[in-house]
PDB file of N, CA, C and O in Angstrom:
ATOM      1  N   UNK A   1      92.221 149.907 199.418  1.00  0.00           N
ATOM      2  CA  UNK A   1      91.747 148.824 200.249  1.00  0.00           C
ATOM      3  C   UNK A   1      92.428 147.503 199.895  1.00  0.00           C
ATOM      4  O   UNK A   1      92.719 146.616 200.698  1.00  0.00           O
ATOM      5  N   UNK A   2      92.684 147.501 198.295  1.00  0.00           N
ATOM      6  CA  UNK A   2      93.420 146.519 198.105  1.00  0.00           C
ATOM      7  C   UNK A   2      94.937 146.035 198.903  1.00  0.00           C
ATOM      8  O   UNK A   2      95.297 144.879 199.126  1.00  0.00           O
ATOM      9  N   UNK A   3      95.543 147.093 199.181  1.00  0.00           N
ATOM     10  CA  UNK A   3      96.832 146.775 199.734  1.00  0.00           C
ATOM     11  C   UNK A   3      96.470 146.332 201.340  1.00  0.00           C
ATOM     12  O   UNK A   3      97.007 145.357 201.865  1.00  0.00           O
ATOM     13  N   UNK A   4      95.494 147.181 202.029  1.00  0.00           N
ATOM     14  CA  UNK A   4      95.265 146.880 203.141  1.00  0.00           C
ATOM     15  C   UNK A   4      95.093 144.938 203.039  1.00  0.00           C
ATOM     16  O   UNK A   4      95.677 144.211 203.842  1.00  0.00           O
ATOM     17  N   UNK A   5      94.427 144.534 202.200  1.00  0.00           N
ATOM     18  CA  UNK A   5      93.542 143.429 202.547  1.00  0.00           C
ATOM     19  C   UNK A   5      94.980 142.229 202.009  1.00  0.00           C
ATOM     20  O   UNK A   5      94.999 141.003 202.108  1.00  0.00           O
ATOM     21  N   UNK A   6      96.109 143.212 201.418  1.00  0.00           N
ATOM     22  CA  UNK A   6      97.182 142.018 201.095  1.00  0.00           C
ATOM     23  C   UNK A   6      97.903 141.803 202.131  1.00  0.00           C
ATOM     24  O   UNK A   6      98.393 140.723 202.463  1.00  0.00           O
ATOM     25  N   UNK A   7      98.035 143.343 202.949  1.00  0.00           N
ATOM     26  CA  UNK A   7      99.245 143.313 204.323  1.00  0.00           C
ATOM     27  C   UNK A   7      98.113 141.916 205.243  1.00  0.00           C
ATOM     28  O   UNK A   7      98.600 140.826 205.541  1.00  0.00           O
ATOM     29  N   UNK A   8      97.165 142.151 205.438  1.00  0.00           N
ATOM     30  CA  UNK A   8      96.510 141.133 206.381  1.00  0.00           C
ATOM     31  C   UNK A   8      96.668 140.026 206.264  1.00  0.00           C
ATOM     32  O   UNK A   8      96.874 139.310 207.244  1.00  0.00           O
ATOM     33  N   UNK A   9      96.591 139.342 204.435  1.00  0.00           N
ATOM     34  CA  UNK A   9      96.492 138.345 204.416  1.00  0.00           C
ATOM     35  C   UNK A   9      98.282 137.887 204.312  1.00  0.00           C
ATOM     36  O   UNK A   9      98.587 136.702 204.177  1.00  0.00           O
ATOM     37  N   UNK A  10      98.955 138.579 204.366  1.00  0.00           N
ATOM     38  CA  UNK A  10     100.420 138.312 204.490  1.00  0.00           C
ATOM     39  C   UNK A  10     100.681 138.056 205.605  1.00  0.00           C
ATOM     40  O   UNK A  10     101.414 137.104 205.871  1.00  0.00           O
ATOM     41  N   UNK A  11     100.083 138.933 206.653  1.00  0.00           N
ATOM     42  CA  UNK A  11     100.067 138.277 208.318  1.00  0.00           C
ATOM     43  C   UNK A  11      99.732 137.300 208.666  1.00  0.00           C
ATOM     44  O   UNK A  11     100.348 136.523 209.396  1.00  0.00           O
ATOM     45  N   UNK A  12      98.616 137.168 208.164  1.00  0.00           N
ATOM     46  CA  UNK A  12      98.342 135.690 209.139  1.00  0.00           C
ATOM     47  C   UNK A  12      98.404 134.544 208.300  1.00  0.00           C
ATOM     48  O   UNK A  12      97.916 133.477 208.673  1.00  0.00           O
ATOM     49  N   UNK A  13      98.920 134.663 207.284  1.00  0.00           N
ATOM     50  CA  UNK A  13      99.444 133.643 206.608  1.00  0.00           C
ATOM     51  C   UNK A  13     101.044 133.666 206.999  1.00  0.00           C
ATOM     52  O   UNK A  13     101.452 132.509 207.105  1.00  0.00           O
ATOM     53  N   UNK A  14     101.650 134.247 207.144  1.00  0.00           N
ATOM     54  CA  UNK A  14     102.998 134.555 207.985  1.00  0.00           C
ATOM     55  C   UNK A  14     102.952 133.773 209.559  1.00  0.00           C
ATOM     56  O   UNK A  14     103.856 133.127 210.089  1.00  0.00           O
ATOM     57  N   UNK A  15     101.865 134.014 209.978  1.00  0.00           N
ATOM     58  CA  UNK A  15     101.605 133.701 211.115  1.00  0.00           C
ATOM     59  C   UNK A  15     100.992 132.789 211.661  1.00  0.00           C
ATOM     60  O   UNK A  15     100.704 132.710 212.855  1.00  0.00           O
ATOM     61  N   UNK A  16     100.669 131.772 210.508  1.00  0.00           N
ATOM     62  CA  UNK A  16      99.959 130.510 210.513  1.00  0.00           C
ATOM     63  C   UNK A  16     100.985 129.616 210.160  1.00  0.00           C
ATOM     64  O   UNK A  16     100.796 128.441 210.474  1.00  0.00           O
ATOM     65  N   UNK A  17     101.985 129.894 209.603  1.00  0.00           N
ATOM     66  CA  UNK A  17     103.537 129.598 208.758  1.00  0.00           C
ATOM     67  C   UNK A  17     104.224 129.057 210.231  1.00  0.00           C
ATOM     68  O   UNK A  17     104.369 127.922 210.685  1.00  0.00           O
ATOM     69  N   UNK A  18     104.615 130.557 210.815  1.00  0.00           N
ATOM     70  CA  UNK A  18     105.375 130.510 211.775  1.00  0.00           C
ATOM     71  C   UNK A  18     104.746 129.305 212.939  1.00  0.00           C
ATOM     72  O   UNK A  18     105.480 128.664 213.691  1.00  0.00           O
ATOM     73  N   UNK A  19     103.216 129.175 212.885  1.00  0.00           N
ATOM     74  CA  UNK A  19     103.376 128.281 214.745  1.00  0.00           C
ATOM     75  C   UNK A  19     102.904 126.908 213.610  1.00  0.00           C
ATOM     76  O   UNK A  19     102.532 125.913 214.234  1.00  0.00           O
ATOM     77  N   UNK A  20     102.889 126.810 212.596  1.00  0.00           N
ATOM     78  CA  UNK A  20     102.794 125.025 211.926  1.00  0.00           C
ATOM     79  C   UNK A  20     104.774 125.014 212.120  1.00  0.00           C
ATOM     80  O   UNK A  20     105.226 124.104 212.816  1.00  0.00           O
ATOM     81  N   UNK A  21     105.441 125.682 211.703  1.00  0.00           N
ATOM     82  CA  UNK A  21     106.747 125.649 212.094  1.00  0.00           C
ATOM     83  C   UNK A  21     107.435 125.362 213.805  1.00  0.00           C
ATOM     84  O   UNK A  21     108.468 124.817 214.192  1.00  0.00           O
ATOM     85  N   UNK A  22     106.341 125.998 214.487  1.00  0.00           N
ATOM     86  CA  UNK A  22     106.922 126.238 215.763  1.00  0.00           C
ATOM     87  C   UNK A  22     106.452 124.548 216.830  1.00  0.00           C
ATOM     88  O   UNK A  22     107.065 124.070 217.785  1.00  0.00           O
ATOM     89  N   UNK A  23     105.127 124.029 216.123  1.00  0.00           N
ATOM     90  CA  UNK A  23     104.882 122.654 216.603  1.00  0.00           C
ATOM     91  C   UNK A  23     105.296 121.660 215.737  1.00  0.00           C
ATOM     92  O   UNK A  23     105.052 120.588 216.292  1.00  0.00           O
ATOM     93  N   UNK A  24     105.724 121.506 214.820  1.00  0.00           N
ATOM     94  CA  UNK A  24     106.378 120.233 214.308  1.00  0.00           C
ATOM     95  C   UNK A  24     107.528 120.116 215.137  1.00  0.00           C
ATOM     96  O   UNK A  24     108.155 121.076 215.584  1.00  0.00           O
ATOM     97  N   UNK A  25     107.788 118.929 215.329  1.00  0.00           N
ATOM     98  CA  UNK A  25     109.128 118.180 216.012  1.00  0.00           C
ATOM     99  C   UNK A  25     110.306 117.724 215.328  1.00  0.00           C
ATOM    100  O   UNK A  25     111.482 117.642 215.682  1.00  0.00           O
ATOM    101  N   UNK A  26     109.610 117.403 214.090  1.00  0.00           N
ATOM    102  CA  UNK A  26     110.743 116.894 213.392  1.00  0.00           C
ATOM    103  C   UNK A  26     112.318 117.736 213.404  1.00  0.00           C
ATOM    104  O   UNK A  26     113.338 117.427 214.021  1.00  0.00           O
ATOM    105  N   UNK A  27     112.222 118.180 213.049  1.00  0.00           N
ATOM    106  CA  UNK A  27     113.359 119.207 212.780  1.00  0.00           C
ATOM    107  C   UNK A  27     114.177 118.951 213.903  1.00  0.00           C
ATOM    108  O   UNK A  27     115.242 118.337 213.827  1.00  0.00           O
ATOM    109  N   UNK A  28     113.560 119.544 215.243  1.00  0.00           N
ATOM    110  CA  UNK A  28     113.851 119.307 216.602  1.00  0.00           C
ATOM    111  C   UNK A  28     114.449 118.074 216.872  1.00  0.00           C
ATOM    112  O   UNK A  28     115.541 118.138 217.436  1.00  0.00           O
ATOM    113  N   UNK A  29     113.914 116.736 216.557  1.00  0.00           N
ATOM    114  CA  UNK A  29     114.399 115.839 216.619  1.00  0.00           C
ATOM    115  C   UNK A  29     115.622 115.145 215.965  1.00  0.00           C
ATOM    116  O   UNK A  29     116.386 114.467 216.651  1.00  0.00           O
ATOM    117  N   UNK A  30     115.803 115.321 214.626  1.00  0.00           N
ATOM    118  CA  UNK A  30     117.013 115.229 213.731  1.00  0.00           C
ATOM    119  C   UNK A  30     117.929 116.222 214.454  1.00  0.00           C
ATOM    120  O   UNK A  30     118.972 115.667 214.801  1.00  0.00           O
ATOM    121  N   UNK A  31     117.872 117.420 214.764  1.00  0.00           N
ATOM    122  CA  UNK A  31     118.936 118.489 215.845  1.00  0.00           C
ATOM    123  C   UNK A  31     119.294 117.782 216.566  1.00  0.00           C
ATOM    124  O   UNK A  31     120.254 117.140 216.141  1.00  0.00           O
ATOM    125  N   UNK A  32     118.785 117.371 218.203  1.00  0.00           N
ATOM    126  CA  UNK A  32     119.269 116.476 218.959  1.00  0.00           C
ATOM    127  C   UNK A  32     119.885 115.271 218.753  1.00  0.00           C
ATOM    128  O   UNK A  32     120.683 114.849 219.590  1.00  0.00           O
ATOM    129  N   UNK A  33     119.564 114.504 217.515  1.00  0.00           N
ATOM    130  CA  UNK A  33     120.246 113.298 217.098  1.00  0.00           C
ATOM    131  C   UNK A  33     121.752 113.991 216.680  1.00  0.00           C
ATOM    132  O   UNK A  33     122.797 113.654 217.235  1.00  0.00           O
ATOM    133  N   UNK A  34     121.704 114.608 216.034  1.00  0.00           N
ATOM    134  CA  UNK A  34     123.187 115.229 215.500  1.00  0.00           C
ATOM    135  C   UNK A  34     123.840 115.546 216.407  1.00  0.00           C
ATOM    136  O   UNK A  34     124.976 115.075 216.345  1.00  0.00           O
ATOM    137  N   UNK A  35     123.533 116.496 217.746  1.00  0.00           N
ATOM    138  CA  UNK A  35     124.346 116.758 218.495  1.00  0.00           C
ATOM    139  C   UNK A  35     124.653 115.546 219.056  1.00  0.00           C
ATOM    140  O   UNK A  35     125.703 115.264 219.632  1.00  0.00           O
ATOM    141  N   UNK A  36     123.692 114.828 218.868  1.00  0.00           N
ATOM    142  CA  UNK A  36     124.545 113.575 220.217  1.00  0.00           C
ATOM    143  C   UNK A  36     125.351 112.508 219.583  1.00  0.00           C
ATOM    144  O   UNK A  36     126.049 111.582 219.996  1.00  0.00           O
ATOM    145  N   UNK A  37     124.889 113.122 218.060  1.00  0.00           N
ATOM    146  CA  UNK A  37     126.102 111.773 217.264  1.00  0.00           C
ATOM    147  C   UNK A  37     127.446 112.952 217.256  1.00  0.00           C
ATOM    148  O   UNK A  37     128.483 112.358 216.960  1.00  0.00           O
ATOM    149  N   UNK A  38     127.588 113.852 217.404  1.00  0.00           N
ATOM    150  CA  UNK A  38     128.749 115.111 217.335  1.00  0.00           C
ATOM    151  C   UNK A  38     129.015 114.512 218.896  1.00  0.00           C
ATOM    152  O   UNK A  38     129.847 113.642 218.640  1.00  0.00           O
ATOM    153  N   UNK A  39     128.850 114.467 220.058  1.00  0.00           N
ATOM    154  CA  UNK A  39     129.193 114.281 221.133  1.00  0.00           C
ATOM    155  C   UNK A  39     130.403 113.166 221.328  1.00  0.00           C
ATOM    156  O   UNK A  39     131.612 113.144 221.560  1.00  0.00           O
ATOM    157  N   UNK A  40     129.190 112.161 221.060  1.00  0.00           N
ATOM    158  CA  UNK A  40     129.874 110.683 220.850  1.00  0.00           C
ATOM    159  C   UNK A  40     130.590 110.285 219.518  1.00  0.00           C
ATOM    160  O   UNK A  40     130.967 109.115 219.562  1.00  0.00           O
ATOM    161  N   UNK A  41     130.832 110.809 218.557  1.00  0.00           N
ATOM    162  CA  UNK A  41     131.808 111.305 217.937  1.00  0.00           C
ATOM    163  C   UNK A  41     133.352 111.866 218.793  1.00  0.00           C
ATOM    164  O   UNK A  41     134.383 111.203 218.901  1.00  0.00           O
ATOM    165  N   UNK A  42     133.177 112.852 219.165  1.00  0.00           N
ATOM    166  CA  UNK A  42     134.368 113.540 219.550  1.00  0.00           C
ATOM    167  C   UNK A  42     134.794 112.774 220.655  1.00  0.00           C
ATOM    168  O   UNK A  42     135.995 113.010 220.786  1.00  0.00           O
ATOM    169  N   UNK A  43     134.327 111.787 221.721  1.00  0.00           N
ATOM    170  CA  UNK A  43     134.491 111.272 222.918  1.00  0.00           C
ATOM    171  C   UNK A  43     135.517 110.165 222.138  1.00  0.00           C
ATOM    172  O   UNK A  43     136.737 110.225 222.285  1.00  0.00           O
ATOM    173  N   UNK A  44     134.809 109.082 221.235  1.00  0.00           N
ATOM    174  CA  UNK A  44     135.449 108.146 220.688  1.00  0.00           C
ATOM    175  C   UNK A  44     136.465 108.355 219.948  1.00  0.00           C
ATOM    176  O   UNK A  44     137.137 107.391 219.583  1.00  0.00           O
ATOM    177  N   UNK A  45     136.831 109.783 219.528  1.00  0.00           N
ATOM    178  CA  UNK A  45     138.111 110.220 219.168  1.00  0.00           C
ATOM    179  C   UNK A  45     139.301 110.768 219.802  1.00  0.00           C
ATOM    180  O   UNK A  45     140.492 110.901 219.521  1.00  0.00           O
ATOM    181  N   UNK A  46     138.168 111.153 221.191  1.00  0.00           N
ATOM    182  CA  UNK A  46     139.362 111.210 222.175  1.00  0.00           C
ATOM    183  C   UNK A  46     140.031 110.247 223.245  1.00  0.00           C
ATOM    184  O   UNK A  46     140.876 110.544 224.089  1.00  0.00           O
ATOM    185  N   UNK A  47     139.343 108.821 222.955  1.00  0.00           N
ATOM    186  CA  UNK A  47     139.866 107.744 223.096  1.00  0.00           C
ATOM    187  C   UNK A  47     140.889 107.361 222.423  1.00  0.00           C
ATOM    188  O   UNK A  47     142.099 107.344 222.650  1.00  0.00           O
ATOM    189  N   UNK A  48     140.362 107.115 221.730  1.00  0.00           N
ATOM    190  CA  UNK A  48     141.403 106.439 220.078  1.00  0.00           C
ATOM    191  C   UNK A  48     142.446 106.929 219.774  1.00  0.00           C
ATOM    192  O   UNK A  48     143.354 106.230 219.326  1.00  0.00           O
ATOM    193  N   UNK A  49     142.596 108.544 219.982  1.00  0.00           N
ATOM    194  CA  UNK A  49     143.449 109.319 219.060  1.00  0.00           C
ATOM    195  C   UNK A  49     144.878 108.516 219.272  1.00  0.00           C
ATOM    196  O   UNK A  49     145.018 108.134 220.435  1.00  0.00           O
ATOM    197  N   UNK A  50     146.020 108.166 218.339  1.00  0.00           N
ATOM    198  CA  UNK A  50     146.965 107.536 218.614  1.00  0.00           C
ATOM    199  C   UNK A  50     148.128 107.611 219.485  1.00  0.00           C
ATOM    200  O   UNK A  50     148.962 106.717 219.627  1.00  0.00           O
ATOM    201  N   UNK A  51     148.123 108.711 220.040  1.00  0.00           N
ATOM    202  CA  UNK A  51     149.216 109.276 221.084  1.00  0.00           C
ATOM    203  C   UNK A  51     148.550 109.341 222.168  1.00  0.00           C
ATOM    204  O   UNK A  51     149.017 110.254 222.849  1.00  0.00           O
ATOM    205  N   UNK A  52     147.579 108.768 222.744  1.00  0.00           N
ATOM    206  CA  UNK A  52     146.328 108.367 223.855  1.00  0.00           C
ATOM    207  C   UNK A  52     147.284 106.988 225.038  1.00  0.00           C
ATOM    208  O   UNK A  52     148.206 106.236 224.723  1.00  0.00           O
ATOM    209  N   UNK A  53     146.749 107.097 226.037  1.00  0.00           N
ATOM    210  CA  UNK A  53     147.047 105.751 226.801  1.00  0.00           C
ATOM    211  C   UNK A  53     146.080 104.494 226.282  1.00  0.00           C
ATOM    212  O   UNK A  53     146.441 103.336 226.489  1.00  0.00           O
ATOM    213  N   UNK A  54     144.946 104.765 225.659  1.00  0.00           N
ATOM    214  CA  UNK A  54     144.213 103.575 225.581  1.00  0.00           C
ATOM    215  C   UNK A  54     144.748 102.984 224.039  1.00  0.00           C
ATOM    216  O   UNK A  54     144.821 101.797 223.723  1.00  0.00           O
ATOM    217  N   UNK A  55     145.097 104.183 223.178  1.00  0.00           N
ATOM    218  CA  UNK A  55     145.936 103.390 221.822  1.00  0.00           C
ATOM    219  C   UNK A  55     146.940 102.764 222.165  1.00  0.00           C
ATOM    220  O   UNK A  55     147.042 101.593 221.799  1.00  0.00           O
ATOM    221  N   UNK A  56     147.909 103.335 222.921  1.00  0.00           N
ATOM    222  CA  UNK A  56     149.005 102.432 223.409  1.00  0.00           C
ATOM    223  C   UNK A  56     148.890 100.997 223.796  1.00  0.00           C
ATOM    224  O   UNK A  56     149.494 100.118 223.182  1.00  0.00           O
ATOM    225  N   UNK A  57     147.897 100.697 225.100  1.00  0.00           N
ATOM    226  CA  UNK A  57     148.197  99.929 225.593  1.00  0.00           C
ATOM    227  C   UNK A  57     147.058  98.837 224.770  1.00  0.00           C
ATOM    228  O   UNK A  57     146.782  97.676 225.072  1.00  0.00           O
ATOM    229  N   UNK A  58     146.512  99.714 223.591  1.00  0.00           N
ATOM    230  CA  UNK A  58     145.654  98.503 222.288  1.00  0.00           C
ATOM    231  C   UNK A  58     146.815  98.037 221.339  1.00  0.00           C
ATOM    232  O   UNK A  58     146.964  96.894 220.906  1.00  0.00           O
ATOM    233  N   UNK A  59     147.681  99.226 221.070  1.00  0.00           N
ATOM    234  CA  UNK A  59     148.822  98.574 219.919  1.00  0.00           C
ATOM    235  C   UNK A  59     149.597  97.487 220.944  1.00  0.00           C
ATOM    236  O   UNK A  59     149.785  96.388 220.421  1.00  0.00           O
ATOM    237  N   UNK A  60     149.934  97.590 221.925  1.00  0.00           N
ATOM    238  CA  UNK A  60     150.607  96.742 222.387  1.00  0.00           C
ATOM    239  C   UNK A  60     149.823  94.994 222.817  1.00  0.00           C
ATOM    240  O   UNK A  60     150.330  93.905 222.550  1.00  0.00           O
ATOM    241  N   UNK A  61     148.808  95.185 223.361  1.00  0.00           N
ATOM    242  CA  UNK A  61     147.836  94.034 223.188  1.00  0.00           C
ATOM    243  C   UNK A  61     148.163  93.238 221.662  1.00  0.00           C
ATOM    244  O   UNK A  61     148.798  92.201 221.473  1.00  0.00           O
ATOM    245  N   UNK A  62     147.677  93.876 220.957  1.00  0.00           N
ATOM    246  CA  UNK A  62     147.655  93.353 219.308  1.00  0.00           C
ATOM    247  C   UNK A  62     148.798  93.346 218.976  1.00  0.00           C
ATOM    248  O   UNK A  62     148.792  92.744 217.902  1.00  0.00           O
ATOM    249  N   UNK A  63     150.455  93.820 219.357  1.00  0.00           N
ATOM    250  CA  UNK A  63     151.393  93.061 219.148  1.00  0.00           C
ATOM    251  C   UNK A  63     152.053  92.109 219.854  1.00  0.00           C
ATOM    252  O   UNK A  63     153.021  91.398 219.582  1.00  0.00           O
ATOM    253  N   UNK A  64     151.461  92.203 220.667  1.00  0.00           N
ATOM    254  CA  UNK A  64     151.889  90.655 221.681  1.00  0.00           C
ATOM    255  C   UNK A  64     151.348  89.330 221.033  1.00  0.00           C
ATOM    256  O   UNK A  64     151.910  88.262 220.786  1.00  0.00           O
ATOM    257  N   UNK A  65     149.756  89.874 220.798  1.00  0.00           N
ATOM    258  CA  UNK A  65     149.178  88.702 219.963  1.00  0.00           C
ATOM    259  C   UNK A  65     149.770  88.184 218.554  1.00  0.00           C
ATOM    260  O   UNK A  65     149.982  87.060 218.099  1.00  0.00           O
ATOM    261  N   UNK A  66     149.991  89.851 217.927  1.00  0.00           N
ATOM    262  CA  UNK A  66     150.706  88.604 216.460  1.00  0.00           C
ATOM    263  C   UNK A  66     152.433  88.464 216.773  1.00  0.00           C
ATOM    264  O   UNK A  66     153.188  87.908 215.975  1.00  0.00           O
ATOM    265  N   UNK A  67     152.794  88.942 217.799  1.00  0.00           N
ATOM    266  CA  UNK A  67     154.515  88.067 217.667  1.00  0.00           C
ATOM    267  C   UNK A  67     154.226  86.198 218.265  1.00  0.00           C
ATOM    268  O   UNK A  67     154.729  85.116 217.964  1.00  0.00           O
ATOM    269  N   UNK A  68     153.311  86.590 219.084  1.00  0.00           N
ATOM    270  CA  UNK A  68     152.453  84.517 219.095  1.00  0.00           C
ATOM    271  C   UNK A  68     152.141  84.131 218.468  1.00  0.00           C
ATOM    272  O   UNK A  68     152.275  82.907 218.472  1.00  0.00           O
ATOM    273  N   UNK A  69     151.479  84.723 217.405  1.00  0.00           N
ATOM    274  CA  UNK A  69     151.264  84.097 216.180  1.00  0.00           C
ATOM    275  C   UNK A  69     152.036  83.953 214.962  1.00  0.00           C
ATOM    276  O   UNK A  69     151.782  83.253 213.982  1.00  0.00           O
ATOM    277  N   UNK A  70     153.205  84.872 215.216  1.00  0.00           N
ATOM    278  CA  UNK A  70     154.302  84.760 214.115  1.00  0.00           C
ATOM    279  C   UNK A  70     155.140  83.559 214.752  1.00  0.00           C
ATOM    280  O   UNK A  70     155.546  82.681 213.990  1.00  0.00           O
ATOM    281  N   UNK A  71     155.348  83.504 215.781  1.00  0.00           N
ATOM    282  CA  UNK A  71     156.087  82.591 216.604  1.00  0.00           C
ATOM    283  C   UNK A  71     155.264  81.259 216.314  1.00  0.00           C
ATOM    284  O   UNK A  71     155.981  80.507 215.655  1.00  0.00           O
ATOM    285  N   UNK A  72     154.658  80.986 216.437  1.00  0.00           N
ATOM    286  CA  UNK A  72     153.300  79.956 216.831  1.00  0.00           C
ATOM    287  C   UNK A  72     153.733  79.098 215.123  1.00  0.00           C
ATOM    288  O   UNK A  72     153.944  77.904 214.908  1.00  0.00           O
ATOM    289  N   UNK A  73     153.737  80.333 214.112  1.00  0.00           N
ATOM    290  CA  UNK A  73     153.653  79.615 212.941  1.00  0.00           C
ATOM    291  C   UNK A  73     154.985  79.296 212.381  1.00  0.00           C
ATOM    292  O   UNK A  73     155.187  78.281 211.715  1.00  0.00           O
ATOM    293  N   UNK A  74     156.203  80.478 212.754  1.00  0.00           N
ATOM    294  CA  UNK A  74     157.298  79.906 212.864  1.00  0.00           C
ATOM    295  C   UNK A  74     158.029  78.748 212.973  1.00  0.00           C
ATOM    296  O   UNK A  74     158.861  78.235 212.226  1.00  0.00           O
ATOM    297  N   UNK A  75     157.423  78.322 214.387  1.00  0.00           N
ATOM    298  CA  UNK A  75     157.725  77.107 215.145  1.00  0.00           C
ATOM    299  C   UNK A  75     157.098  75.640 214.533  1.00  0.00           C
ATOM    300  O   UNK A  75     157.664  74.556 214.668  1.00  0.00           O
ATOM    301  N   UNK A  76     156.051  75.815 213.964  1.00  0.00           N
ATOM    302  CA  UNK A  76     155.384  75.236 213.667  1.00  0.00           C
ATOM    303  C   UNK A  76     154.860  74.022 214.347  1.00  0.00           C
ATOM    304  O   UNK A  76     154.612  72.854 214.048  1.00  0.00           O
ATOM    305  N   UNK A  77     154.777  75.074 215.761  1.00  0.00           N
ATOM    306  CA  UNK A  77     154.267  73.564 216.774  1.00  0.00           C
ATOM    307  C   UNK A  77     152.677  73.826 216.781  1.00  0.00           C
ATOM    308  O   UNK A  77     152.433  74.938 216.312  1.00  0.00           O
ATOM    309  N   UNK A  78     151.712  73.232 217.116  1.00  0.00           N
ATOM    310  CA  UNK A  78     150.365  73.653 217.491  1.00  0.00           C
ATOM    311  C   UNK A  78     149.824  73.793 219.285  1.00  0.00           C
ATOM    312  O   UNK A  78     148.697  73.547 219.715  1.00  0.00           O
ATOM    313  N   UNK A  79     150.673  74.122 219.841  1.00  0.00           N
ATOM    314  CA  UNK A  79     150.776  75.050 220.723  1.00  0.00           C
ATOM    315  C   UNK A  79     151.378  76.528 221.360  1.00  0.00           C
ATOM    316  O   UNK A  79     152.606  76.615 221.389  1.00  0.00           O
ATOM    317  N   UNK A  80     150.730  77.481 221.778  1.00  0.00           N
ATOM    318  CA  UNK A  80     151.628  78.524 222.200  1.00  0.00           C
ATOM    319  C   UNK A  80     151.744  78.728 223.357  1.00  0.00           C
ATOM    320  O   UNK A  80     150.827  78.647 224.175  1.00  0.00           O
ATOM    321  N   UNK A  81     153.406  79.153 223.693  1.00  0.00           N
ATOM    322  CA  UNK A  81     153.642  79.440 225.293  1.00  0.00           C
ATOM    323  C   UNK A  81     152.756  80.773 225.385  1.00  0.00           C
ATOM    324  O   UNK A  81     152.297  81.384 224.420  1.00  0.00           O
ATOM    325  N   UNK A  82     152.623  81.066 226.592  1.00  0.00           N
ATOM    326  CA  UNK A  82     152.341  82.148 227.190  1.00  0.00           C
ATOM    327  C   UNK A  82     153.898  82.694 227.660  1.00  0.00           C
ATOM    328  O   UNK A  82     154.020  83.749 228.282  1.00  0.00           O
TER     329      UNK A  82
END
């Protein structure tokens, strides 16, 4: 009888386990945060990546700006052409 009364209490202690597991959220919630930081992760890398049109036409922005500013200080006037 003894073993009988251990399989039982292994069940529904198994089974009281499983649905306190099955209604907490937490877990659930940290999951969805990850995937969506993995999402927006990979998006912003497929912006950026350096052989991209949007790196290009950022390296080129930011060297237009510092040859004006190499120029700018060069010259040593306190104005810059456009």
């Amino acid at each position: 009888m003894t073993l009988f009364n251990n399989v039982v209490s292994a069940y529904y202690t198994t089974k009281s386990r499983a649905a306190d597991f099955i209604r907490k959220q937490d877990g659930v919630t940290a999951l969805e945060y990850a995937i969506v930081a993995a999402g927006v992760a990979s998006v912003v890398l497929m912006i950026f990546k350096s052989d991209g049109s949007f790196g290009t036409a950022l390296n080129n922005v930011f060297g237009n700006i510092s040859n004006k500013i190499t120029n700018l200080v060069a010259s040593g006037s306190g104005s810059a052409s456009s």
